[in-house]
C-alpha positions in Angstrom: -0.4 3.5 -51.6 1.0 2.3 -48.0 -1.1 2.8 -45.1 0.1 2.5 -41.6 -1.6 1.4 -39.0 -1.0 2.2 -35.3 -0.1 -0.6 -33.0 -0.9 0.3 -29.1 1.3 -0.6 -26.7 0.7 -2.9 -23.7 0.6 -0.3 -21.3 -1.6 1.9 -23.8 -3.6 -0.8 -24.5 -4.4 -1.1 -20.7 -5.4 2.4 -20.4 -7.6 2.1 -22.8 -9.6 -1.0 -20.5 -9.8 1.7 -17.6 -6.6 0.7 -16.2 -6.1 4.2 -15.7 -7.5 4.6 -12.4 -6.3 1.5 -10.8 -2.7 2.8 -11.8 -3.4 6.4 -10.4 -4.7 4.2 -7.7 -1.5 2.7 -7.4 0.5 5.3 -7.4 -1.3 7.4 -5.0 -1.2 4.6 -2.5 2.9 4.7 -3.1 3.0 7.9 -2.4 1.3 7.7 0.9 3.5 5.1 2.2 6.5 7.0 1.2 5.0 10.0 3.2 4.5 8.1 6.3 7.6 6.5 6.1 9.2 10.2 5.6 6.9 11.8 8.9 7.7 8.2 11.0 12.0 8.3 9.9 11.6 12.4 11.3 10.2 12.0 14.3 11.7 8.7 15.4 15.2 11.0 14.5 14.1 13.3 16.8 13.1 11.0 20.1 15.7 11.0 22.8 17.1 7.7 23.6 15.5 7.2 27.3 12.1 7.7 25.4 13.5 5.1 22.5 14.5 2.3 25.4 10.6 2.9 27.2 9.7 2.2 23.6 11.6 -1.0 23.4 14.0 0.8 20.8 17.5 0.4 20.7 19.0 4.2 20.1 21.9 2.5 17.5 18.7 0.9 15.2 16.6 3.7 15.5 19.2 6.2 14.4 19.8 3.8 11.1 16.2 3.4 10.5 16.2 7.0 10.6 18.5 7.5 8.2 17.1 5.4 5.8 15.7 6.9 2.9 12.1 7.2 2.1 11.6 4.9 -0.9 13.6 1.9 1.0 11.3 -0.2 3.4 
């Protein structure tokens, strides 16, 4: 008779040592910055350009950075 045994994966296998929450961890701080990055892109999109110069802001980069998506830093 053959038996089989079950080999874990690495990522299993670091589950298994509680890895779990650090990764959820991870991912929820990923999230957050992709949030802010989404609320920050919106409203810079939505400044007129006198208020981007008394910001220091050029209106050309800030309409780029804008349009970035979220996920790019």
């Amino acid at each position: 008779m053959t038996t089989l045994a079950r080999t874990a994966t690495p990522f299993e296998a670091a589950l298994d040592q509680g890895a779990s929450s650090a990764l959820l961890a991870g991912l929820a701080r990923r999230v957050a910055v992709w949030k802010r990055r989404a609320r920050t892109r919106r409203a810079l999109s939505h400044l007129e350009p006198h208020m981007l110069r008394d910001l220091g802001l050029d209106p050309v980069s800030a309409e780029r950075e804008a349009a970035l998506p979220f996920w790019k830093g």
